[in-house]
C-alpha positions, 0 to 999 in steps of 0.5 A: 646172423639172424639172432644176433639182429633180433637181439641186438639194434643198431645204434647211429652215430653221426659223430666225425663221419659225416653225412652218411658215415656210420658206426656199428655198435653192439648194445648188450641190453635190450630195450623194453618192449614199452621203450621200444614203441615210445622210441618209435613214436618220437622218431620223429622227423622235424623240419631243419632251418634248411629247406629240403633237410630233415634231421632225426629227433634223438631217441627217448631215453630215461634222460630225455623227457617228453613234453605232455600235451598239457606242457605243449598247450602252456608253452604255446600260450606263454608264447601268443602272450609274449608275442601280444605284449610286444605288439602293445608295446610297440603301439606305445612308441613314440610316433614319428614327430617324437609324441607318444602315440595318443590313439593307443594309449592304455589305461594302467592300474596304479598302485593306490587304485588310482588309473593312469590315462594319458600319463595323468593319475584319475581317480578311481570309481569315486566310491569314496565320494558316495559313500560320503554323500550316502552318510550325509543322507543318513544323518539328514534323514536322522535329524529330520525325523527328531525334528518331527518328533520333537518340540521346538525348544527340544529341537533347539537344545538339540542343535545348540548341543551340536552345531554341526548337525544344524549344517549337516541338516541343511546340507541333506535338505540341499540334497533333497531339493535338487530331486523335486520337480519344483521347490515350494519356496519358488512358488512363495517369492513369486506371490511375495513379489507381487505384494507392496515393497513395503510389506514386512515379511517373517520367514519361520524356519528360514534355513539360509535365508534364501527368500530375504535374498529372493525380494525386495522387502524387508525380511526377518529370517527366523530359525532354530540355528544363524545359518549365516549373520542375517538369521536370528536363532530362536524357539519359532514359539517365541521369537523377539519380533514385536507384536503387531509389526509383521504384514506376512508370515511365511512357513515354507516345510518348517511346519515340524514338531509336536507343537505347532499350535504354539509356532501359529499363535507365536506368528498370531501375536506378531502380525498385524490384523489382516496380515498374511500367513503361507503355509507350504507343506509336503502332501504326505504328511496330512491325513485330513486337510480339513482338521489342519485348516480348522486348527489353524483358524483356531489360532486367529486365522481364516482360510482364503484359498488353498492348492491340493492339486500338486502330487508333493506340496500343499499351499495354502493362504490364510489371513489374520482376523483376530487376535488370540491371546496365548497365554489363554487359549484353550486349544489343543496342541496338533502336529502333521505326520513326520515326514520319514524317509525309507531306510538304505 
């Protein structure tokens, strides 16, 4: 007997017999010794539905596979995730009065990149909008410094070729003026305002004609392009306003190009003796404050008064007291450093 159960093993079969009925059976093949222990092992008792009841775990076998530990760590995740999905889609339930819940609501990715927040499509991180506004700059900051680099009848075949860069260029410079901590032309319709409503005034280098909209004078508002029906589009070195006719001149950041000397004996020519000239520039284009004001009194002009003390702008005030013949003058042409922009 004692052979025959260290060769054989019981086999418990819980069929038709009832809690306690068994059934004896012979197995001819022995396990392995490896099968044995793995049956052991997973010999489990696993608590039933009933309290106080255990019921065997079947035996390992070559049909029944066991889980891995990594298998039972991905089955218990999928289970917390499953249980996480129904909590959120249970605070997106209507509430009691029949409204979706607004406090729990949750952003979802849309298809086209768009979000959707409170039922309502949003757009994304606006990228499009920057990269638009960065492209802008790029061709403002290009069109700037071919305006510094070129004459002014250039300059005006430049735009004639493309009218669109004239907009282009204005918007870039709208952009610009938004970052300063003043605006130059503030400062020039502020002393234009103390002037008599009966001073003519020219504006070189207009733009869109802001400072005829800024006073109560008669104001002829000059550039290379018509921003709108109250500009006139012409070369600022020969304008048809007539001579003698102008009681100021203003030149507010439109000092650009290699001939300025052309732009200050145009302005000569059609101001009145005694007239007045503003000029308003960027800082950082001079290298020398004194060779700028010598040259512009070569024109006709004489220094009044000057302002140095802003970190960005230079304001100066001149007035006519002699007039110069261009198609005589002698002087040489001068220009103020380009006013370049860092590349992006």
């Amino acid at each position: 007997m004692d052979k025959i159960f260290t060769e054989h093993e019981w086999e418990d079969d819980d069929t038709g017999g009832g809690a306690g009925a068994t059934n004896f059976s012979f197995v001819k093949t022995k396990p392995p010794k490896k099968d044995r222990k793995k049956q052991k092992k997973t010999e489990q008792s696993v608590e039933s539905s009933e309290p106080g009841r255990f019921v065997r775990a079947p035996a390992a076998t070559e049909e029944t596979e066991v889980p891995s530990k990594k298998s039972r760590k991905r089955a218990a995740a999928e289970s917390t995730q499953e249980h996480h999905c129904k909590n959120q889609n249970g605070k997106l339930m209507k509430s009691k009065e029949g409204q979706p819940n607004q406090v729990e609501s949750q952003k979802v990715p849309a298809k086209n990149g768009t979000r959707k927040q409170n039922g309502s499509v949003v757009p994304p991180t606006d990228f499009r909008s920057k990269l638009v506004e960065s492209l802008k700059g790029s061709r403002f900051r290009f069109l700037n410094e071919q305006l510094y680099k070129t004459t002014g009848e250039e300059a005006k075949k430049l735009f004639h070729q493309d009218p669109a860069a004239f907009q282009a260029y204005h918007e870039g410079y709208r952009h610009q003026i938004v970052q300063w901590s003043i605006n130059p032309l503030d400062r020039i319709v502020k002393s234009i305002k103390k002037l008599p409503e009966n001073y003519i005034v020219a504006d070189f280098g207009c733009g869109e004609a802001r400072l005829a909209e800024s006073v109560p004078h008669k104001v002829y508002s000059l550039d290379l392009v018509a921003a709108n029906d109250s500009v006139i589009a012409c070369d600022m070195a020969n304008t048809p306003l007539e001579t003698n006719s102008i009681n100021v001149v203003v030149f507010c950041l439109s000092l650009m190009g290699t001939n300025l000397r052309d732009f200050l004996l145009e302005a000569n020519r059609i101001m009145k003796t005694g007239a007045l000239l503003k000029i308003a520039e960027v800082s950082s284009r001079f290298d020398d404050v004194k060779e700028f004001v010598d040259n512009v009194q070569k024109c006709g002009f004489l220094v009044e008064n000057k302002d140095l003390n802003h970190k960005l702008f230079y304001f100066f005030h001149f007035k006519k007291v002699r007039t110069v013949d261009k198609s005589s003058f002698k002087g040489k042409h001068f220009s103020l450093k380009p006013c370049l922009y860092k590349k992006r």
